[in-house]
Every structure is written in structure tokens, then in C-alpha cells.
C-alpha positions, 0 to 999 in steps of 0.5 A, a space after each residue: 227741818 234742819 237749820 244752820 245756827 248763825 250768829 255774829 262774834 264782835 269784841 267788846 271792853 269785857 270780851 267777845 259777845 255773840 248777837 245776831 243769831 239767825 238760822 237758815 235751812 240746810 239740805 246738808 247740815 254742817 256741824 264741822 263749820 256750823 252748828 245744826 239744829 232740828 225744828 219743827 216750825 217756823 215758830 220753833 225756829 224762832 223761839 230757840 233764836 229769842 233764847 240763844 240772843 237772851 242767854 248770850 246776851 250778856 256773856 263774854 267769852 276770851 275767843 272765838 273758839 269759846 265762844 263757838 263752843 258755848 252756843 254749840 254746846 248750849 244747842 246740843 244741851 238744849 236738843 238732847 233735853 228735848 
């Protein structure tokens, strides 16, 4: 099952933050706009969503388009090590 990787981007005092990871399933997935992942499960799904919040928990980025390309690399990394 294809998912697309959502999260939330909000500022802070050190720089952006990435949370609110969530993944919906995708009949098409869109990895212009987006980041899609594979998953197996449910319980695959939510593992990668419980990882992604832990990891970039505490990291800052200087802008969005960092920090897009942290979690997408980070996911393809991730996939691609599978």
C-alpha cells in the first residue's frame, strides 16, 4: 500500500521544526509535491510515523526546503536500506 508522508513545518527560536507526521494512502503517489512511501501494514505505517517524529523531533532546519529534503531523504534512505 502506497502512503503519502505528511507532516506540519512551524517555526521556532533555533529554526523550523517538523511534527505531526501522518500518512494517508494514495491511489497515486506524488513524489514532486510529496513524499511516498510503501508499507505492508498498518502496523509498518505507524512504526515509520513513530521514527520520523523521533528523529526530527529535535532537529532544526533554516527553511522549508531543507527541511523537505531531510525527511524525503531520510525516507528514501530508510526505504532503499530495507
Amino acid at each position: 500500500m502506497f502512503y503519502q508522508v505528511s507532516w506540519t513545518t512551524l517555526p521556532g527560536l533555533r529554526g523550523l521544526s517538523c511534527s505531526e507526521f501522518r500518512a494517508t494512502l494514495t491511489a497515486a503517489p506524488d513524489n514532486e509535491r510529496g513524499v511516498a512511501v510503501d508499507c505492508a501494514t498498518d502496523a509498518e505505517r505507524d512504526a515509520l510515523l513513530a521514527e520520523l517524529e523521533a528523529h526530527f523531533g529535535p532537529r532544526r532546519f533554516l527553511n522549508a526546503a531543507a527541511a523537505f529534503d531531510g525527511v524525503k531523504d531520510y525516507i528514501v534512505l530508510r526505504a532503499a536500506g530495507r
